[in-house]
C-alpha positions as CSV (number, residue, x, y, z in Angstrom):
1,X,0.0,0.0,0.0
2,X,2.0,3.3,-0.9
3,X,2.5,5.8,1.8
4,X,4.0,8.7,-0.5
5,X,0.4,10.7,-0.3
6,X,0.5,10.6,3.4
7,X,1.3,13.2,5.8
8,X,3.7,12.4,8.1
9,X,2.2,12.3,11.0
10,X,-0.4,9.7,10.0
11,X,2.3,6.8,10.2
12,X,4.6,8.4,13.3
13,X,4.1,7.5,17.5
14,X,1.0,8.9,18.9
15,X,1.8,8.1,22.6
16,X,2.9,4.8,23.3
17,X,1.1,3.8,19.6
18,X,2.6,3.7,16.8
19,X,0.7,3.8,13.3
20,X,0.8,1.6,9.7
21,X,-1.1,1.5,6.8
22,X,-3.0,-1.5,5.9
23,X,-5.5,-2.2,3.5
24,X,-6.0,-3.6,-0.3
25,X,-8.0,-3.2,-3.1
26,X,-8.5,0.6,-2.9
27,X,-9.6,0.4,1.0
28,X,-6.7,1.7,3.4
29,X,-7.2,1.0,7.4
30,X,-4.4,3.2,9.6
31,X,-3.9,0.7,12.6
32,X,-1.9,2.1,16.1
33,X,-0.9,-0.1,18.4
34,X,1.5,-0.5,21.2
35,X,4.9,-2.5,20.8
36,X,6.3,-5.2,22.2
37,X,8.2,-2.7,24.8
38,X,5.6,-0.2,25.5
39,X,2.7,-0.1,27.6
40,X,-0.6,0.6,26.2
41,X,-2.6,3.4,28.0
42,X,-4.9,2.4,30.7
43,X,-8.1,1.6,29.8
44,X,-9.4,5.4,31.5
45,X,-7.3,7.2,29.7
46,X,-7.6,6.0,26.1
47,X,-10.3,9.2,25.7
48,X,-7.2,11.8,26.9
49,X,-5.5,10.1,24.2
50,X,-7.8,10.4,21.4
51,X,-8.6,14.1,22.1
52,X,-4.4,14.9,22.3
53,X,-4.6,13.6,19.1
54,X,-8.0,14.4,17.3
55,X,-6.0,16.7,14.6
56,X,-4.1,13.8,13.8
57,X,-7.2,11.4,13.8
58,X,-9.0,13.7,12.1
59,X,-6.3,13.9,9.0
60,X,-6.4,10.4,8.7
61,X,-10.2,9.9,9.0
62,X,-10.7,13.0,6.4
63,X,-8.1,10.9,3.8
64,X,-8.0,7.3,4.7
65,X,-11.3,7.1,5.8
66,X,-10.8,4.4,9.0
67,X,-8.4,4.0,12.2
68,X,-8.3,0.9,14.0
69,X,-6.6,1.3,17.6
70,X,-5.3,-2.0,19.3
71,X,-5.8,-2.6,22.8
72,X,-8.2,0.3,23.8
73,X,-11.7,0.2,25.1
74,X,-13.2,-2.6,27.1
75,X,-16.3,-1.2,28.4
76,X,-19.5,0.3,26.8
77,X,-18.8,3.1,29.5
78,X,-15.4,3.3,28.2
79,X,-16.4,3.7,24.3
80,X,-19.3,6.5,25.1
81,X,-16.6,8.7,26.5
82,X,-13.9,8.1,23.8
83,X,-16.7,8.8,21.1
84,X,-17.8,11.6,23.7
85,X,-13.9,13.0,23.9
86,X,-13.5,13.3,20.1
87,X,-16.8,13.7,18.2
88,X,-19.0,15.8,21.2
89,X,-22.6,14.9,21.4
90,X,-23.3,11.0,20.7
91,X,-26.4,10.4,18.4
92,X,-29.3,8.4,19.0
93,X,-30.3,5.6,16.7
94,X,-33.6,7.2,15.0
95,X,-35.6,5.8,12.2
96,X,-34.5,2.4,12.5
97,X,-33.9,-0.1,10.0
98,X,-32.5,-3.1,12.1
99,X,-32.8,-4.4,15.3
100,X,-30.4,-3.3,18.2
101,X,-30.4,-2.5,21.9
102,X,-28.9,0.3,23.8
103,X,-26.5,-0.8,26.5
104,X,-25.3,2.9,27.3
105,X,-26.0,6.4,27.0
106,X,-26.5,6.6,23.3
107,X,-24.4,3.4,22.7
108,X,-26.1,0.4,21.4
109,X,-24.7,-3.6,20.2
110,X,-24.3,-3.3,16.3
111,X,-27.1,-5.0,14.5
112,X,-28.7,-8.4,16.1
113,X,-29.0,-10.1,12.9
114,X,-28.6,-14.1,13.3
115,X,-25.1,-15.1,13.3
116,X,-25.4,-17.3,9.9
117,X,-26.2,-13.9,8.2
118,X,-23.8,-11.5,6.2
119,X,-24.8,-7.7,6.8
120,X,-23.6,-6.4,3.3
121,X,-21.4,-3.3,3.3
122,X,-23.5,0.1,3.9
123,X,-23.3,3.4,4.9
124,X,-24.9,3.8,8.1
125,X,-28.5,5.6,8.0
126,X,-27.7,6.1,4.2
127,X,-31.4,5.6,3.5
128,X,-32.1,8.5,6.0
129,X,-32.7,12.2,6.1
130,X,-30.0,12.0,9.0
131,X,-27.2,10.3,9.2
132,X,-23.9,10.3,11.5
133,X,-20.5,11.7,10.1
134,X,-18.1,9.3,12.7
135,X,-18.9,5.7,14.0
136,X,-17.4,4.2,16.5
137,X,-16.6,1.0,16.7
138,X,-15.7,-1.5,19.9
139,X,-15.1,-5.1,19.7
140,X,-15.6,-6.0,23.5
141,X,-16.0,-10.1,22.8
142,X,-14.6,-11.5,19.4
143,X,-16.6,-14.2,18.1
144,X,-14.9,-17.7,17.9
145,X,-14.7,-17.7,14.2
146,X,-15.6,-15.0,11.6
147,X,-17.8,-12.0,13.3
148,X,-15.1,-9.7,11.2
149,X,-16.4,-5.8,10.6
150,X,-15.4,-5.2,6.9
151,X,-14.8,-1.6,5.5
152,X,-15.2,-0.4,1.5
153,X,-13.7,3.1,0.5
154,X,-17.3,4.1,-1.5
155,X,-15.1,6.4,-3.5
156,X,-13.3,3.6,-5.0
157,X,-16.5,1.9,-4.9
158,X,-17.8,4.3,-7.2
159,X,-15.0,4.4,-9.4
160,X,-15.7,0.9,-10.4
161,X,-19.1,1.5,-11.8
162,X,-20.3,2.1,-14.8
163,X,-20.6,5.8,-15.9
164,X,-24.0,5.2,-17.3
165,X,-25.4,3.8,-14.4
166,X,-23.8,6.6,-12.1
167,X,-25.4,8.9,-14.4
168,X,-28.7,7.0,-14.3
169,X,-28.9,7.3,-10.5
170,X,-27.5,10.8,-10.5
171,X,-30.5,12.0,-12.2
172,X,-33.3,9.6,-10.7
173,X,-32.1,9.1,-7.4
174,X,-33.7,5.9,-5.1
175,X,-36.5,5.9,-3.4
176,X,-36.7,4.0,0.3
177,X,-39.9,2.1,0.2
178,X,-40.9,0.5,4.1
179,X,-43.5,-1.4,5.2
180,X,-44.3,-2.0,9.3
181,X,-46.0,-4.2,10.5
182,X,-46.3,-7.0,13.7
183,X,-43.3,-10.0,13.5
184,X,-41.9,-9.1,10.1
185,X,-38.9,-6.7,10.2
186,X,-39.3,-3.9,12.9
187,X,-43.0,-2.0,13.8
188,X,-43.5,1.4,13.5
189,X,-42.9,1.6,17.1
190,X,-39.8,0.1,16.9
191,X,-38.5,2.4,13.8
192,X,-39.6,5.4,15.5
193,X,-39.2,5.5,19.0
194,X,-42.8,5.8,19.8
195,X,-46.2,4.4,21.1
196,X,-47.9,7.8,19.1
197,X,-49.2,8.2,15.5
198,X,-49.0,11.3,15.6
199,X,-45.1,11.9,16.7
200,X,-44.4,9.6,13.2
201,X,-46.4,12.2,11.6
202,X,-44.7,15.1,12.7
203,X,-41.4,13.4,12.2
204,X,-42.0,11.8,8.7
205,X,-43.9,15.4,7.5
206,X,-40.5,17.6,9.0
207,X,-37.8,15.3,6.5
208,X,-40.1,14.7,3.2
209,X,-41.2,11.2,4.2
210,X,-44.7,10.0,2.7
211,X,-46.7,7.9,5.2
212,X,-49.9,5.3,4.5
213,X,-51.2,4.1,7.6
214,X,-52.7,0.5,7.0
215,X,-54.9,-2.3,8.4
216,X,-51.5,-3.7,9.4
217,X,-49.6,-0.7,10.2
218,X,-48.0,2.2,8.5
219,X,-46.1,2.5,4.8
220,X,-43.3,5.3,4.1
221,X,-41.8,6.5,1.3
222,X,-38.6,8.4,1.1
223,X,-36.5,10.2,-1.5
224,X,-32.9,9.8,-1.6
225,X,-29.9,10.5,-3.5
226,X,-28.1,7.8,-5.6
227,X,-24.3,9.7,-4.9
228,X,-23.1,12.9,-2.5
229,X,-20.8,15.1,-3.0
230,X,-17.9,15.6,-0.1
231,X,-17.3,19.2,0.6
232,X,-14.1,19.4,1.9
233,X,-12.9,16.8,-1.1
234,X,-14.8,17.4,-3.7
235,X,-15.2,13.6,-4.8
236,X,-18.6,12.4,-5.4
237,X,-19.7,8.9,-3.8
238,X,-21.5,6.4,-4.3
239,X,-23.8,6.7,-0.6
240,X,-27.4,5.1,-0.7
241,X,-28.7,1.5,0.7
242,X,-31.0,0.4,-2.5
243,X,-28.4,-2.3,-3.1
244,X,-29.5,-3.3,0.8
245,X,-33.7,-2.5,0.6
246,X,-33.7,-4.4,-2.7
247,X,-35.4,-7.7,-3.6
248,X,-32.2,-9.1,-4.7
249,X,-30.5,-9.1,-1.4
250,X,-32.7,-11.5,0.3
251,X,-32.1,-15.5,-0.1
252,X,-33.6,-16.3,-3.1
253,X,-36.4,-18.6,-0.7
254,X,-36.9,-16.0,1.5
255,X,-37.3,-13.8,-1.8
256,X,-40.3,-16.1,-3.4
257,X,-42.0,-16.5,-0.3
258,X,-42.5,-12.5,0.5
259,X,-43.3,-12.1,-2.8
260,X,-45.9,-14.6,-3.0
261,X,-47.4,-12.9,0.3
262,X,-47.4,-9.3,-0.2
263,X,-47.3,-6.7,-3.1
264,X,-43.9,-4.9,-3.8
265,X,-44.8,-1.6,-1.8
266,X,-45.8,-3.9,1.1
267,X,-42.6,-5.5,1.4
268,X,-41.0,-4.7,5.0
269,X,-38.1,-3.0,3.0
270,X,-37.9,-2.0,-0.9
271,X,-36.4,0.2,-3.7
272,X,-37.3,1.9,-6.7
273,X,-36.0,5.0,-9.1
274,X,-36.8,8.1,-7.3
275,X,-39.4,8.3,-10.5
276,X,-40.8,4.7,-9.2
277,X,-39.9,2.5,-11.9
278,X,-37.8,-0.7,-11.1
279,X,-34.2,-1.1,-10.2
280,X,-33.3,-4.3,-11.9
281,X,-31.2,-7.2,-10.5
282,X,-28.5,-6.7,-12.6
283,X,-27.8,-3.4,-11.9
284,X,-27.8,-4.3,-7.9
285,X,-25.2,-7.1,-8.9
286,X,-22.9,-4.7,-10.4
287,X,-23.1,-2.7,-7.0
288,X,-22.4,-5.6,-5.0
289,X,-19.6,-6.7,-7.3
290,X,-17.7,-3.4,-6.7
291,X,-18.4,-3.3,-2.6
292,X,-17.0,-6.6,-3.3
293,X,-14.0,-5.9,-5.4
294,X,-12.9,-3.1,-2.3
295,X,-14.1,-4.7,1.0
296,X,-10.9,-5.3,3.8
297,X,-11.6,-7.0,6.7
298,X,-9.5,-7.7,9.6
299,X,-9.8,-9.8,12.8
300,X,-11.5,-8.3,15.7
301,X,-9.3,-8.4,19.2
302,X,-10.9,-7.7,22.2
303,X,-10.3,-4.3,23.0
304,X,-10.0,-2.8,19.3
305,X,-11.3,0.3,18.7
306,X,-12.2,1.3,15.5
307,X,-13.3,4.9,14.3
308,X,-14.8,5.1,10.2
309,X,-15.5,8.4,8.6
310,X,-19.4,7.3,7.2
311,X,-19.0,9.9,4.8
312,X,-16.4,7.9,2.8
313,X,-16.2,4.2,4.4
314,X,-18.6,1.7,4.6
315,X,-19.3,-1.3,6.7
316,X,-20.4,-5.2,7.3
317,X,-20.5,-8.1,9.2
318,X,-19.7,-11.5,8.3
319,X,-21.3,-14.3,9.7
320,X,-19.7,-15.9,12.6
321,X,-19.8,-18.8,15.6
322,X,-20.5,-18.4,19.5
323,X,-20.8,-14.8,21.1
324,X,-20.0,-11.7,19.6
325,X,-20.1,-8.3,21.3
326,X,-19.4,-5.4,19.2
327,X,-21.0,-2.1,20.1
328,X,-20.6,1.3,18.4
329,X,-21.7,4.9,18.6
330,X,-22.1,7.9,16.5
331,X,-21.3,11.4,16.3
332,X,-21.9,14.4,14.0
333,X,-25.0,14.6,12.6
334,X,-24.8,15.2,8.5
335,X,-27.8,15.6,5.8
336,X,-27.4,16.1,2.5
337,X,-28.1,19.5,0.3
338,X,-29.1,20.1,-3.0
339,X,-26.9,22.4,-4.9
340,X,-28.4,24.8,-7.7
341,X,-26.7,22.7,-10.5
342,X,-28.6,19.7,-9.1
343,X,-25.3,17.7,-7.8
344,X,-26.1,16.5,-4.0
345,X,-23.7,17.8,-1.4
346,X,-23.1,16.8,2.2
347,X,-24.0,19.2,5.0
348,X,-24.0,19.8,8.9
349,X,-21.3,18.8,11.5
350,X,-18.8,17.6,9.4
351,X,-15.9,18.7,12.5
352,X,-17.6,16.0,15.1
């Protein structure tokens, strides 16, 4: 992996840890970790560490896109403050799409998907009007085998797709089809934090999202963009989830039987061109194939703490045997404006 495009201080000592460059396929991961003859920091003062070197951090998270530190947090407690310590204000997991419980103040366990399932490289809350800038990653009980948390670089995601499909999505965007409803994917209440109709309302009606409330439950419909433009960068990215809300992602059984059941906009999660004609397979395959083509994983230790810049790096989960107890948090709230020219550009906190 070459280092020449890297500022110094992204591979020199931070403390007792000192940094590398790992990575392959387009997708770099800047690791610290102690030596063999230093000590690591104790476990409360990791955050002191992280905020003497936020600038530092920061470079690498605003050009690498991910830093994995060995041998750091232990405790949910523990993460909240490091997350705290560098990004300010933690961000609560609204408008859910998966299930997950919150074991801290604004940290929660990474999603509770069986442990025979792949989670397939997303940006989190990508789908959403709202979605955080830094995660927060801490791996508190490896799994036995697998349980890995791979990371894509979306922007060399993006440079593996086709022109004329970037250009297709650039003009149509996706649209984020959801249906709730009792022991099939999460309920309205669930998704929203709520026992009241009405707060959905006023939350759906203040970010653009269309709600049908059913026999069964409720229906939403949301606009996105297909690719974002980083300010600071300038480089557009590929940043939506339709390869994850469509069809083509579920087992091909589970696939036929929800389709035999239920109508396309009643589907628990779908996609469609932001002008509501259908995404095709193909063009999902070619998506998947690039995540693919880019995706690094590494083994989880117990202690590792990993910090991803969502604006630029995805994640996963692969599936895994026994326990696994990875939790994360997120800071730095981001949405997305549109620009005169019609380009989609990322905006809010983009120094948390």
């Amino acid at each position: 992996m070459p280092h020449e495009s890297l500022p110094p201080q992204m591979l020199s000592r931070l403390g007792p840890y000192t940094g590398r460059i790992e990575g392959s396929a387009g997708t770099r991961l800047a690791v610290y970790e102690a030596g063999a003859a230093d000590r690591r920091l104790p476990e409360g003062h990791i955050q002191d560490w992280v905020v003497a070197h936020r600038t530092a951090l920061t470079c690498l998270l605003d050009t690498v896109g991910a830093v994995l530190v060995r041998d750091a947090v232990y405790r949910a407690e523990s993460l909240s403050l490091v997350a705290r310590g560098f990004g300010g204000t933690l961000l609560a997991y609204t408008e859910r799409s998966t299930p997950r419980n919150q074991v801290a103040r604004d940290v929660y366990t990474s999603t509770e998907y069986p442990a025979s399932e792949t989670i397939v490289q997303h940006n989190e809350n990508a789908y959403a009007s709202a979605f955080p800038h830094r995660l927060f990653f801490a791996c508190l009980q490896p799994a036995a085998t697998g349980g890995e948390t791979p990371i894509a670089d979306i922007r060399a995601v993006t440079r593996r797709l086709p022109a004329v499909l970037l250009d297709r999505y650039r003009r149509l965007g996706v649209a984020y089809l959801r249906s709730y409803r009792e022991g099939l994917g999460l309920t309205w209440q669930e998704a929203f934090q709520t026992e009241d109709p009405a707060e959905v309302e006023k939350y759906c009606s203040a970010r653009g999202i269309e709600t049908t409330w059913t026999d069964y439950g409720l229906r939403t419909r949301q606009l996105g963009p297909a690719l974002v433009t980083h300010p600071g960068t300038g480089e557009e990215c590929w940043f939506n989830q339709a390869h994850l809300f469509h069809a083509s992602n579920l087992p091909t059984a589970t696939r036929e039987a929800l389709t035999e059941l239920f109508l396309e906009e009643e589907m628990p999660r779908a996609v469609a061109y932001g002008d509501g004609s259908v995404i095709p397979d193909a063009e999902m395959d070619q998506v998947r194939a690039a995540f693919d083509a880019c995706t690094y994983a590494f083994p989880w230790r117990c202690g590792d703490l990993m910090v991803v810049n969502n604006l630029l790096v995805s994640h996963g989960r692969r599936p895994y045997t026994q326990q696994r107890r990875t939790l994360v948090a997120m800071t730095g709230e981001v949405r997305v404006a549109r620009r005169p020219d019609g380009t989609s550009v990322f905006s809010g906190d983009l120094s948390a």
